[in-house]
N, C-alpha and C positions, 0 to 999 in steps of 0.2 A: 504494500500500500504506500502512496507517495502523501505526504503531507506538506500545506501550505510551508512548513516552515522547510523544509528538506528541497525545493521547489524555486520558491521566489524570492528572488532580493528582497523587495519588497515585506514580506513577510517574516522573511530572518529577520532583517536592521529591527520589526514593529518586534518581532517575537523576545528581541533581547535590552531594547528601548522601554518597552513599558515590561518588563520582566521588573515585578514588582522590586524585588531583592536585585541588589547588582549578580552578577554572572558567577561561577562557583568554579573553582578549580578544585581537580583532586588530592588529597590528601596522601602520602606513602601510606596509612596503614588505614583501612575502613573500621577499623573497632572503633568505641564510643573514644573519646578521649576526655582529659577533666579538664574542669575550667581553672584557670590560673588567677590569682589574684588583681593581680596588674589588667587582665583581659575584663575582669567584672570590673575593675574602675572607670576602666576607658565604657564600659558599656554604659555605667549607669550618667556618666558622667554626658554622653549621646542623649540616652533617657531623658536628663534632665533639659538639655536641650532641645530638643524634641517637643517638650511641653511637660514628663514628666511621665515615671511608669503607671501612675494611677488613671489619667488623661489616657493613655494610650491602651491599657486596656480596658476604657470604656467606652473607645469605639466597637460596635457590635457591627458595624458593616459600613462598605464606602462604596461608593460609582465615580467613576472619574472618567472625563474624555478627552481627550488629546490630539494632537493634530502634529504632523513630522513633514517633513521633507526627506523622502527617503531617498540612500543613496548606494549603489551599490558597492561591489569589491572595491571598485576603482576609487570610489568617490565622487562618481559622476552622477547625478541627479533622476531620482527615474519617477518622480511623479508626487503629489500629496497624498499624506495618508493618515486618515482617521481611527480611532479607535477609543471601542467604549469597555471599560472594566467595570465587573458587578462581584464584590466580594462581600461573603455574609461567614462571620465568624465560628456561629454555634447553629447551626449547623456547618462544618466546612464547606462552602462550597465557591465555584469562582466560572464566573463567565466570560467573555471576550468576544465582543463583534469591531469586527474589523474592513474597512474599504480603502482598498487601496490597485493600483494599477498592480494586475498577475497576484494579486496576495489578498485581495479580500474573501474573509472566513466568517466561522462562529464554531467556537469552542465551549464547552462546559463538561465540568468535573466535579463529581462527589466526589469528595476527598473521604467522609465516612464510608460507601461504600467500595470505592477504590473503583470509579467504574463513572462512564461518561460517553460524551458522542463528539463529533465535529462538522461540519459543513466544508467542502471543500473550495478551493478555486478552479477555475473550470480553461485549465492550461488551453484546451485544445479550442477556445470562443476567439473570437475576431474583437470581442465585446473585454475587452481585458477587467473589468470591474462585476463579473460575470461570476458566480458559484455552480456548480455541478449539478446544485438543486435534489440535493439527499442529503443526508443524515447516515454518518457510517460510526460505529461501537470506535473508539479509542482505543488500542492498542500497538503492541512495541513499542518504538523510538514517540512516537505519538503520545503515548499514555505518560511513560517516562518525560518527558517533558514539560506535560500539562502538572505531573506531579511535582517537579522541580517549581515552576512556576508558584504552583499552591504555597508548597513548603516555603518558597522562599519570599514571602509577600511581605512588605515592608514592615506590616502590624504585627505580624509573624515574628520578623525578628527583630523587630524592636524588643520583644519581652523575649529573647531567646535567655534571660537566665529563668524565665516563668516555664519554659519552655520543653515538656521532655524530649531526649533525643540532639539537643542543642548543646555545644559545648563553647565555651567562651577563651578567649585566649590572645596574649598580642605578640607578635613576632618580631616586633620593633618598634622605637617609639612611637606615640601615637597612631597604630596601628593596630588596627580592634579586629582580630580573627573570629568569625563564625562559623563553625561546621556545624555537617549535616550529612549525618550518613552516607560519611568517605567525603563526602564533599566541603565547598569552603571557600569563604566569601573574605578578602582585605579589605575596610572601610580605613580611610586614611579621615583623621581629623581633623578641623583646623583648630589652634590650640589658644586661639580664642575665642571661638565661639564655640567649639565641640561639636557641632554640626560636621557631616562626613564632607569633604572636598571629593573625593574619589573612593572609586570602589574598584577593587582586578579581579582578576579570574579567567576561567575556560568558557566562554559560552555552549551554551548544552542547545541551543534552539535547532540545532543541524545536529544531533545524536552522532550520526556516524561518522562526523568531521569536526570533532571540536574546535573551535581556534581563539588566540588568546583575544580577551578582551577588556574594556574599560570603561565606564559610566565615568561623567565629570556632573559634580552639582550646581549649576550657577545659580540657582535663584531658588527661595520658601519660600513659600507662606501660610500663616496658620487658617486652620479650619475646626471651630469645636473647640479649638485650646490646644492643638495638634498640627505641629509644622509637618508640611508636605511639601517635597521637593516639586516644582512648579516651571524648573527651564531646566534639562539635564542636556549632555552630547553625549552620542552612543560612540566608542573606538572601538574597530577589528583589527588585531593586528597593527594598530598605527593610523589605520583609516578611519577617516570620520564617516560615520554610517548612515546618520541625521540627527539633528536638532528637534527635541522635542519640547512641544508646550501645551501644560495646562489649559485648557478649557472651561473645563469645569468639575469641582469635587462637591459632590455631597457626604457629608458626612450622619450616620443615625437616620434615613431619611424612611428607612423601615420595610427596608426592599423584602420583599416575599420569595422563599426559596422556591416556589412555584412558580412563578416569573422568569426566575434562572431557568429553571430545567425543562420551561416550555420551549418546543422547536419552532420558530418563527416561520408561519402559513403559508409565507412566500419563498422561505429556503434561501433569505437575505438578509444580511446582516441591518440589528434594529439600533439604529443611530441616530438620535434626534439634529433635526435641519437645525443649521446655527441663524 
């Protein structure tokens, strides 16, 4: 099975761009590992910048939509691209509709029952903003990704000392390590305002081609009591992949896990006109 992200430029730069968490590289050894003292300072020290570990876990759910200029290996420009994220906490669950030139999709994943579907893009249309118009089960490299995605979602690991299966730890100064089974996120901080500058790692959005990668933060702002990053640049390997920007965040707004996991009548991704 070929997946949007495995596929289209377009789709990779959106798949590792709004990947809630920045990109994960692997760890030498996949067992749990322990968190470090120095690694919980830098975290809560983020925390508190942030807005604070209590603020952040009382968001129960968020939607945000975004708008990029994607670009591909080279760098070179290949079209605008939208995207709406729908995450609801308790129950786990995370959706993704996305339009974009070759890459417009819809993704959704129960992360409780480990099980989900997607909507494809429809390579072989003349119509490049065009889906396949089905609904196929999420699996392999697919599944694996939508699951990194979950795992890695920023409210997620904001509370990764809350967190089981999270381990905390800094490799260098101001350098806040999070793993996650085997995998593993650098947030670099700035050291006055504790707010992350950057984030490294393997991008996982192409499973069978990892390559390295870098999120940069230019811009917050709070929502709820809760900073959200608001202007990021996506780096592959060196390349800038696109620019993305905020639209719009609601925060509590009391999204319905029914809503997520409904398939959209038309088999297109649901993006409200700006």
């Amino acid at each position: 099975m070929t997946s949007p992200t495995q596929c289209c430029p377009a789709a990779l730069m959106l798949g590792i761009c709004f990947y809630a968490s920045p990109p994960q590289t692997p760890t030498r050894h996949a067992a749990p590992q322990s968190s470090s003292s120095e690694g919980l300072r830098l975290l809560r020290k983020m925390q508190e910048a942030l807005g604070g570990a209590q603020r952040i876990a009382a968001v129960r759910d968020v939607e945000e939509i975004v708008r990029a200029e994607a670009r591909d290996a080279n760098g070179s420009a290949l079209g605008e691209v939208r995207k709406r994220t729908r995450w609801i906490r308790n129950p786990n669950l995370l959706r993704v509709d996305q339009i974009g030139p070759s890459g417009t999709y819809v993704l959704y994943l129960d992360g409780g029952s480990d099980s989900g579907w997607e909507i494809l893009p429809d390579l072989q249309s003349a119509d490049r903003f065009k889906t396949t118009g089905k609904a196929i089960e999420l699996t392999g490299g697919e599944l694996d990704f939508a699951r990194g995605y979950l795992s890695g979602f920023d409210l997620t690991v904001w509370l990764a000392d809350q967190t089981p299966g999270y381990s905390v730890t800094s490799p260098r100064p101001n350098v806040l390590r999070i793993a996650h089974h085997g995998k593993a996120t650098d947030f670099t901080l700035d050291d006055a305002t504790w707010l992350p500058i950057k984030s490294a790692g393997v991008s996982l959005a192409d499973p069978d081609h990892p390559v390295p990668a870098e999120m940069h933060y230019e811009r917050w702002k709070e929502f709820s009591g809760v900073r959200f990053p608001t202007h990021r640049v996506n780096y592959h390997s060196g390349v800038n992949r696109g620019e993305v920007t905020t639209e719009t965040i609601r925060v509590n707004s009391g999204l319905a896990p029914k809503d997520l996991a409904a398939k959209p009548a038309d088999f297109a991704p649901e993006i409200p006109r700006r």
